[in-house]
N, C-alpha and C positions, 0 to 999 in steps of 0.2 A: 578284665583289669587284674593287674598282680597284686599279692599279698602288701608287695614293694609299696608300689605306688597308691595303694589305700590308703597304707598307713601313713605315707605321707602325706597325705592328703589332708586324711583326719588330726595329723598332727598340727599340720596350718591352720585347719580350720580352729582348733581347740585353743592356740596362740590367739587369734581371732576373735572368739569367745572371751577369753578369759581377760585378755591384757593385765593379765594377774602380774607382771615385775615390773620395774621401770627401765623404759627403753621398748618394753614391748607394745605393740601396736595397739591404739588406745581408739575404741569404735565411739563415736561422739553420740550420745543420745537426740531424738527424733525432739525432744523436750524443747531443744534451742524456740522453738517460735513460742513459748509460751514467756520470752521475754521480749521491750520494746525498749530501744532505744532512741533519743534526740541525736541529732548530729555535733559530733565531739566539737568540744573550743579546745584553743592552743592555752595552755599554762604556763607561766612564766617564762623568763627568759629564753629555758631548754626546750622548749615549745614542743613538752609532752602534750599528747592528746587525751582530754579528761572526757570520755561518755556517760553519762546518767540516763539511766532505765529506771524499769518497775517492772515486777514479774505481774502478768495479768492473773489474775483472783482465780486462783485454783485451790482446793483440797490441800494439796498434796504439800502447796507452798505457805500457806495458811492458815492456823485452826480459826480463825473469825471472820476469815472472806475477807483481807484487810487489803490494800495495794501496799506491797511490799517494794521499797526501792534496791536498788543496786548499784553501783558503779564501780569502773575500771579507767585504768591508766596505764597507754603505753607509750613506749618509749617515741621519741619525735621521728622523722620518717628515715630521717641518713644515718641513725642509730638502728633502723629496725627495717632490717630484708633477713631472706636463706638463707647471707652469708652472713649477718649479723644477727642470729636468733636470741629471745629474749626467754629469760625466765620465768616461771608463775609461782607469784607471790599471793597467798591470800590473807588477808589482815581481819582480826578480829577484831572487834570495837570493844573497849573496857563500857562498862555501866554507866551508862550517860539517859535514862529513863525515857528510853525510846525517842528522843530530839531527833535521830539523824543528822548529827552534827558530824560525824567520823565517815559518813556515808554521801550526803548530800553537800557537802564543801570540799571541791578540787584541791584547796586550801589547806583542807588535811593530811592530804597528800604525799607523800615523798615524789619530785619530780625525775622518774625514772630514765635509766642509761643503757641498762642490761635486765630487766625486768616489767611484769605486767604486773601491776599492784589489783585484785580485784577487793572488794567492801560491800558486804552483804549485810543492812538490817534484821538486827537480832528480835527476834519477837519480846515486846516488854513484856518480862518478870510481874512487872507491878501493875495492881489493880486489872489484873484479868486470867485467866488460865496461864498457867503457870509454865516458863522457859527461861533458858539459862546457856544457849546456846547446845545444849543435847536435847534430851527429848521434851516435847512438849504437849500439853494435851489440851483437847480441843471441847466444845461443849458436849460430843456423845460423853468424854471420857476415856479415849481411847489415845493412846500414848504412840509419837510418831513424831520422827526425826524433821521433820519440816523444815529446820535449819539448815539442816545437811544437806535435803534437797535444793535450795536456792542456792548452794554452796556448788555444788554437785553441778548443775543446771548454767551457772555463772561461767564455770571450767569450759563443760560442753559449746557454750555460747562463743567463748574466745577461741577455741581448738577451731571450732566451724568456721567463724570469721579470718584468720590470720596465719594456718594451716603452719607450713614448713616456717614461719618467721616464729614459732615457739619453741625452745627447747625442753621440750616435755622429757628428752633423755636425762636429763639433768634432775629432774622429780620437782614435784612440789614443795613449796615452802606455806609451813601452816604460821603464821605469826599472831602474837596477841598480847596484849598488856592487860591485867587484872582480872577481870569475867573474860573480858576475850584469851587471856593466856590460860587459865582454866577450860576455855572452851577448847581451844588449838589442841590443848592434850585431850578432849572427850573428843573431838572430829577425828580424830587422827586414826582413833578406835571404831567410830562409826556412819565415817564419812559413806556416802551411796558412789559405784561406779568406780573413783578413782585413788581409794582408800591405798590401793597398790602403789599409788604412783609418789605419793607423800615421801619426801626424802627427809625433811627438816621440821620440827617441831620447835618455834622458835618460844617461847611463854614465859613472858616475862610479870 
């Protein structure tokens, strides 16, 4: 084999590897089945489709073995193909003392046209080990982005499921009002996998 054609090689593959800018190819982690989702209902009259999951009880997603929820919302079906690809929005939830009120009601929502809104429960601050949407730590003591995993993990789940209907060229939108917009600027810094891809910092 030529010098040529090595280094080509190793150049794709390193693109490959890295998916370090936005626009460049973004490898989906193995992670996706460690979420579960019900079959989406239609919301409102634009009849986005709302899914509610929970990450199954890992370590990683976290620190008290707790079932963590999730949910996303895309766009309705004539609004969302290859030729009509949608953006990833992820929303941070302000301080609401772990309810899952911003997470677990469609309601919450923004009824999307040109975007996939995802909502990941923040681990409560109060009365346990202590999180704030950055690191959090768990009963060893040991301090670990958990947030950003299910953040991270959420990303991977939608890229897997919706493939070419995502405009992942376009980058990520982190958004958040209050502890979430405080969070949206700490993910932004230490989000896991797609930290690259983040275009927008919305923190309100």
């Amino acid at each position: 084999m030529s010098n040529i054609r090595l280094y080509a090689l190793l150049a794709v593959f390193s693109v490959l590897i890295s998916g370090q800018v936005v626009g460049a190819t973004v490898l989906i982690s193995s992670q996706v089945g460690d979420l579960e989702f019900a079959e989406p209902s239609a919301i409102g009259g634009a009849k986005s489709l709302y899914y509610k999951g929970h990450f199954v009880s890992k370590p990683r997603y976290t620190p008290r073995g707790l079932e963590m929820p999730v949910s996303f919302m895309t766009p309705r079906e004539d609004d969302f193909s290859p030729s009509k690809q949608a953006r990833l929005v992820v929303f941070l939830h302000p301080d609401e003392s772990g309810a899952g009120n911003f997470v677990n009601s469609g309601w919450q929502m923004a009824a999307p046209r040109t975007s996939i809104e995802i909502r990941n429960q923040e681990d409560n601050f109060k009365g346990g080990p202590d999180s704030w949407w950055g690191y959090s730590r768990g009963q060893t003591g040991e301090f670990s982005n958990h947030n950003g995993e299910r953040i991270a993990t959420s990303i991977d789940y939608v890229l897997h499921e919706f493939g070419n209907r995502v405009d992942i060229e376009q980058g990520i939108i982190l958004r958040g009002t209050s502890l979430g917009g405080t969070g949206s600027v700490l993910q932004s810094m230490i989000l896991p996998r797609h930290r690259s891809q983040i275009a927008i910092v919305d923190a309100t």
